[in-house]
N, C-alpha and C positions, 0 to 999 in steps of 0.2 A: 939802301933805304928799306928799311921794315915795315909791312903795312900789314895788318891782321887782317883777316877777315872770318868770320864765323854766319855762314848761314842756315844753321842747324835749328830746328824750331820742332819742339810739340803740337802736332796738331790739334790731337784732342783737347790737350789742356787749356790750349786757346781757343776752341772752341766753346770751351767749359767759361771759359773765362770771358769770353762776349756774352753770353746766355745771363749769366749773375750780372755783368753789368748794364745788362738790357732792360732785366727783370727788376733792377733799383732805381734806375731813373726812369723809366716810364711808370713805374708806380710812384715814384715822386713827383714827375710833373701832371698827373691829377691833380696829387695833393698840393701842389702850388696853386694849380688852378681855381680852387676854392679855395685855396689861404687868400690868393690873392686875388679874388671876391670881397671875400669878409674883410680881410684887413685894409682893403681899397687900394691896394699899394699897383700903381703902373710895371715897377720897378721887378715885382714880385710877379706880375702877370707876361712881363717879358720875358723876364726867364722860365717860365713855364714852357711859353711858345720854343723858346731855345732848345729847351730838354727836351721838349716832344722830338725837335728835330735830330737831337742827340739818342734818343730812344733808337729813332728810325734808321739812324748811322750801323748804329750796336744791330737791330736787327739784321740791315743788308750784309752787316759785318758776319754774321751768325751764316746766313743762307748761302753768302757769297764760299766761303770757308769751306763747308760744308760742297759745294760743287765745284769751289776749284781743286779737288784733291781729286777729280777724276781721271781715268786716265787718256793722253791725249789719242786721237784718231786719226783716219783717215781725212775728216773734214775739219777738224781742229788741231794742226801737228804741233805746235804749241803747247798745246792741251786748251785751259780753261782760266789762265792766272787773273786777264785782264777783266774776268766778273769785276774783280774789285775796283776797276776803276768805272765803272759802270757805275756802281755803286758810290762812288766817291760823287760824282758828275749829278746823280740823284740827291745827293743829302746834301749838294753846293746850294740846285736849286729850291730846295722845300727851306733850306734854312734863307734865303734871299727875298723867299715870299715871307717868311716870319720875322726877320725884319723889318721888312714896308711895314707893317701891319704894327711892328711893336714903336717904330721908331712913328706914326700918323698919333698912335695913344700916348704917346709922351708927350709931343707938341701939345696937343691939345689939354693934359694934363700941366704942363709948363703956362699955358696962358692963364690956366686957372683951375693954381692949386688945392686940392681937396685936403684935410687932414684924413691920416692915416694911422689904424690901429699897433703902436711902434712893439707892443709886447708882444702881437701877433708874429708883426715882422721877427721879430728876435731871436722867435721860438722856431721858426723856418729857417731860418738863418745856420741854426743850431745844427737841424737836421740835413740842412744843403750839405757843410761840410761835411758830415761824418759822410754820406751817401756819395757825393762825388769825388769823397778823398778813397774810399772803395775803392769806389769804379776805377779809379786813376790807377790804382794800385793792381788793376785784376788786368787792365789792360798792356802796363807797362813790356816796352822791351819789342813790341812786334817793328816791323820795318814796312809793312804793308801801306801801300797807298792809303786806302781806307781807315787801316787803323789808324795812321801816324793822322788824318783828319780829325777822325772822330778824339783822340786820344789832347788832340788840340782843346778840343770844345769841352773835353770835361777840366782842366785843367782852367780853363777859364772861367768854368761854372764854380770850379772850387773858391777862384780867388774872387767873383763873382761873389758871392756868397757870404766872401769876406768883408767885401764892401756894403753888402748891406746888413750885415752885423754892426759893424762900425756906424752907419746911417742911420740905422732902429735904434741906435743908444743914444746918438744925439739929437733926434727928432722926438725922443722919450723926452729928453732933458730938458728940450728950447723950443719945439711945436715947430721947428723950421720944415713945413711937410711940402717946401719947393723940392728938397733934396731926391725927394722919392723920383719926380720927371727927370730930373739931374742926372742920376743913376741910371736910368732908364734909358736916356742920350748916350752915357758909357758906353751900355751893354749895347748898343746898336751899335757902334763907334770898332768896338773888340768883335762883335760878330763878321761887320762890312770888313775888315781888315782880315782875319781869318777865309774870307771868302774870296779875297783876291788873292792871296798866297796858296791857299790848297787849287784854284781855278789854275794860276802859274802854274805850278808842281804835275797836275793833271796834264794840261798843254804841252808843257816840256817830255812826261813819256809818250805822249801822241804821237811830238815832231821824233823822235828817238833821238834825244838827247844823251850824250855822256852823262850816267848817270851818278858816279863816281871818279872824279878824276883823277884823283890820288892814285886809285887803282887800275886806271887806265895808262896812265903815265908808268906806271909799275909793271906792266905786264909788257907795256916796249921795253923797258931797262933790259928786263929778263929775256928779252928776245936779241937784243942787239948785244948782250953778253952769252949770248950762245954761238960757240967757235962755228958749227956748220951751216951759216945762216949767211948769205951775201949782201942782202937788201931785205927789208919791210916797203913791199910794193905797196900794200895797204888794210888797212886794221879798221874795224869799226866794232864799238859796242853803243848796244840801246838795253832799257829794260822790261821786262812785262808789265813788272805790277809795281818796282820799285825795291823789290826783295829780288827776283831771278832774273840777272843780268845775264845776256846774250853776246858774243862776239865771232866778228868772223874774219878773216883774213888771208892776205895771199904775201907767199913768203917766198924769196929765190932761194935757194941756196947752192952750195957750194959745190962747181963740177967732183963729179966722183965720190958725192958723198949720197950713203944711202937713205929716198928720201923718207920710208918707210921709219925707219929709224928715226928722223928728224922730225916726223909727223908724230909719231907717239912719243918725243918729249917735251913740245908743244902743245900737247893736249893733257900731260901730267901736268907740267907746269900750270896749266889754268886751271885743273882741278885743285889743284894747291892753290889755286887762290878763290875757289868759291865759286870758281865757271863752270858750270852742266853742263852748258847748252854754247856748241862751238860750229863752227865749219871751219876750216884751215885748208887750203890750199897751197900745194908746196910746189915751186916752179922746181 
């Protein structure tokens, strides 16, 4: 069984690469803010509140970055990885409050709908995409708790975006301006679902869950096909942040064999598979 693993990552350049996508949607979601003013649109003002909290992602994403790359100590032997679920746990609950908030202005937009400026809408629409097909694009590829969050919500913001392109064309066409609270129920609907699967995802490295199982299961194979090993007493992996997985284990092996020896090809073997951070015990 072949399983790859690469977890080699630039830092800088993902750093670089939060920073620009930080700097585009919270300069957009102003400018939402007053588009969706002037054009009255519920739809447009929700998504603002979303970006904001997608801004706020990107920033924890920036700082967290930036101090998990210290090195660890004496009071942190870890180091610093789990900032970012810190950070994750922060932009669950500020986007949870910006739902309540967007999903109270829809309902009350749904019992009674306003008309809305749809060329406004259109021309935002316009700009959504190109901006969070960006960002989508600056952030892709990380594996980070945080990111793979934040990375969620711009993705949604893009197709998001999409849909009220599609909405501002036929609210142009037919004055149907229910559609805009319509929209507005979505984007709360894609946010509250986003919030339950990154809260999951959070929980799950808390409890130290298998965080890969493919490659948990891979790393017994490779142990029980090693001739000087008698038993797998026992094997656990958990991970930091979602990128640097931990494992640790206690191994019998086999009378008269050196365990020195068997310790350092047990601990090649996990670095060939993307494991740093081990403890082994050789009976």
């Amino acid at each position: 069984m072949k399983h790859s693993h690469n977890h080699s990552h630039n830092h800088s350049e993902g750093v670089s690469n939060v920073t620009m996508a930080f700097l585009l949607n919270f300069g957009f979601s102003i400018l939402e803010l007053f588009g969706g003013i002037i054009t009255g649109s519920t739809a447009i003002l929700s998504d603002a509140v979303h970006d904001f909290g997608d801004s706020l992602a990107l920033a924890l994403s920036f700082i967290f970055e930036k101090v998990g790359k210290k090195e660890s100590n004496e009071k942190y032997t870890y180091g610093y990885k789990r900032l970012s679920l810190i950070g994750a746990f922060i932009n669950i609950t500020v986007l949870s409050v910006g739902t309540i908030f967007v999903f109270n202005q829809a309902l009350q937009a749904l019992r009674n709908p306003t008309a809305v400026k749809a060329e406004g809408m259109l021309f935002l629409a316009v700009i959504g995409i190109v901006i969070n097909g960006a960002s989508v694009f600056r952030m892709k590829g990380s594996k980070k708790i945080l990111d793979k969050t934040v990375m969620m919500h711009l993705m949604e913001d893009l197709l998001g975006w999409v849909a009220v392109l599609v909405v501002s064309v036929v609210i142009y066409f037919t004055n149907w301006y229910i559609l805009d609270p319509i929209l507005s129920l979505g984007i709360c609907f894609v946010i509250g679902r986003n919030i339950y699967f990154n809260l999951k995802t959070a929980l799950m490295i808390i409890m130290q869950r298998v965080p890969d199982e493919d490659l948990y299961e891979e790393i017994k194979e490779h142990l029980i096909e090693m001739d000087e090993i008698e038993n797998i007493e026992k094997i656990n992996m958990w991970t930091m942040d979602g990128e640097m997985h931990v494992v640790t284990a206690s191994i019998k092996a086999l009378e008269n064999t050196n365990k020195v020896d068997v310790l350092n090809k047990i601990k090649k073997m996990l670095n060939n598979e993307g494991i740093k951070e081990s403890t082994i015990e050789v009976l």
